[in-house]
C-alpha positions in Angstrom: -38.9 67.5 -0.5 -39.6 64.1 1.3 -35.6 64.5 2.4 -36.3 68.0 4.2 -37.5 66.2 7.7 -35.1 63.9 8.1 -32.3 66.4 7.2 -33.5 69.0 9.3 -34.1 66.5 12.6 -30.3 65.9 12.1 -29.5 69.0 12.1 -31.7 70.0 15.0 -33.0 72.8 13.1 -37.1 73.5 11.9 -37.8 73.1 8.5 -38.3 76.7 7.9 -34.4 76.9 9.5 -32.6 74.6 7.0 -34.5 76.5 4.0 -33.7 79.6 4.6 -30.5 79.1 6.0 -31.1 81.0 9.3 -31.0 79.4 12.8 -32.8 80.8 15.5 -31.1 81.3 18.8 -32.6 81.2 22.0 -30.8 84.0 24.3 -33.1 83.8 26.9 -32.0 80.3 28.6 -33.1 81.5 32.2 -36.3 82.0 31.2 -37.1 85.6 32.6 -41.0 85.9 31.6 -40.1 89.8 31.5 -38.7 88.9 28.0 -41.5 87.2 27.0 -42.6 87.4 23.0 -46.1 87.8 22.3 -47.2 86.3 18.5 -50.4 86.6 17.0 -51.9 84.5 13.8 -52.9 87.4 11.3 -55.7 84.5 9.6 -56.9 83.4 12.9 -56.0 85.5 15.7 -54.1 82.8 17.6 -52.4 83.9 20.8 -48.8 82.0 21.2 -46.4 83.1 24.1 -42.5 82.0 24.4 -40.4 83.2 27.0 -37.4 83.4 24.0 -36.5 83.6 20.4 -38.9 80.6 18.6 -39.8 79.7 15.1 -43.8 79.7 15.4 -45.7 78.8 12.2 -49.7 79.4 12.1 -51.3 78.7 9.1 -48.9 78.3 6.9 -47.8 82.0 8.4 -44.2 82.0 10.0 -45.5 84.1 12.9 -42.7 87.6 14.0 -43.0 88.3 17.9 -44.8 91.6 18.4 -43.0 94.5 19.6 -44.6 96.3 22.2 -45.2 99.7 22.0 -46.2 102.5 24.4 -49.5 103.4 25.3 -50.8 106.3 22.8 -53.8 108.6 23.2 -56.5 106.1 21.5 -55.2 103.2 23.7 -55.2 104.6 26.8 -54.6 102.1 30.2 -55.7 102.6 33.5 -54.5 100.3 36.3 -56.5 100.8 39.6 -54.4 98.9 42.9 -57.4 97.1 44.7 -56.4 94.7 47.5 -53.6 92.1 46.2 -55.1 92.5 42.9 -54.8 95.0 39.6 -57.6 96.5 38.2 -56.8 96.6 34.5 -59.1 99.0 32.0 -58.6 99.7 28.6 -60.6 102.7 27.1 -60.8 101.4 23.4 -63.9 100.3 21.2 -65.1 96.5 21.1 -66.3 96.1 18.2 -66.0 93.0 15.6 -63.6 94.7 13.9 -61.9 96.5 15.7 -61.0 95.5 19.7 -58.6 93.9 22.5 -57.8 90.8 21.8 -56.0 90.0 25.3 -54.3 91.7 28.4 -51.8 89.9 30.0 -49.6 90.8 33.3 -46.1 89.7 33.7 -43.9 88.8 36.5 -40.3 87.5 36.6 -41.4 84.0 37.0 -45.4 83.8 36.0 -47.5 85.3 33.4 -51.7 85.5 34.2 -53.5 86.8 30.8 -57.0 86.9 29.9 -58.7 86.5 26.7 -60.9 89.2 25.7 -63.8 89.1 23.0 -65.8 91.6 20.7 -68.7 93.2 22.2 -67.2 92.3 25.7 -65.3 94.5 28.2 -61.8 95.9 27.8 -61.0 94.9 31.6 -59.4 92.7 33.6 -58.1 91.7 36.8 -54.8 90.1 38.2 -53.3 88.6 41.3 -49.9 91.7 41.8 -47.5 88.6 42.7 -44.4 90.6 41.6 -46.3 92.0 38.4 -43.7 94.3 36.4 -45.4 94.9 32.9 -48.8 94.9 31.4 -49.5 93.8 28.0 -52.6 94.6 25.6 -53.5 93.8 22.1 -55.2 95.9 19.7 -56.4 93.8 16.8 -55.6 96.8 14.5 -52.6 98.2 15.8 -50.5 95.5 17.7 -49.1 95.1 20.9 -48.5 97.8 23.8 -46.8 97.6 27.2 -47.0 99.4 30.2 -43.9 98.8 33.4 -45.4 99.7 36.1 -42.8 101.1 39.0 -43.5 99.4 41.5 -46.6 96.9 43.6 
């Protein structure tokens, strides 16, 4: 076991890599934030964002990016255009066990995101700089997108 390190560093590969025998490939070399991965700690609720393929442990958890789905009838969005900003509400409980953990607005080249807590409000607002998608976090039933058409 005390070999695994230094094998792995000259390989260039993780730990978690050389063990199971799969490398992880980064396809996203420019960087777009549009194809940004969202992962979340199941023990701790940790937030983590790459902008490409990564091997992200938490815990002892090797952390899967979350694949956004589409809005459904009990997570309903509404985005309200005020000024240069978006209005972002999420009509969804916020209770300790069951809320929305973050919201988080994407451009091509910048991502603004705000933390949310239980007992709080499901809202946010964010500068429109070139803002393509909206992303929101359920704590019970993952990730959801929105692409908004245009700003």
């Amino acid at each position: 076991m005390t070999l695994l390190d230094p094998i792995a560093n000259a390989l260039s590969v993780s730990v978690a890599e050389l063990i199971s025998g799969n490398t992880v490939y980064n396809s996203n070399i420019s960087a777009n934030m549009l194809r940004s991965q969202f992962y979340v700690c199941p023990v701790c609720g940790n937030v983590i964002h790459g902008m490409g393929e990564s091997v992200i442990h938490c815990h002892g958890v090797l952390l899967q990016p979350e694949e956004a789905e589409e809005t459904d009838e009990n997570h309903k969005i509404f985005i309200e255009h005020v000024e240069d900003e978006y209005y972002v509400q999420i009509r969804h409980e916020m209770t300790k066990d069951h809320y929305i953990s973050f919201i988080a607005a994407v451009s091509s080249d910048r991502m603004q995101m705000v933390k949310l807590y239980p007992e709080g409000d499901a809202q946010a607002r964010f500068k429109i700089n070139g803002v393509k998608k909206i992303y929101f976090y359920c704590n019970r039933s993952g990730l959801f997108s929105v692409t908004l058409l245009k700003n």
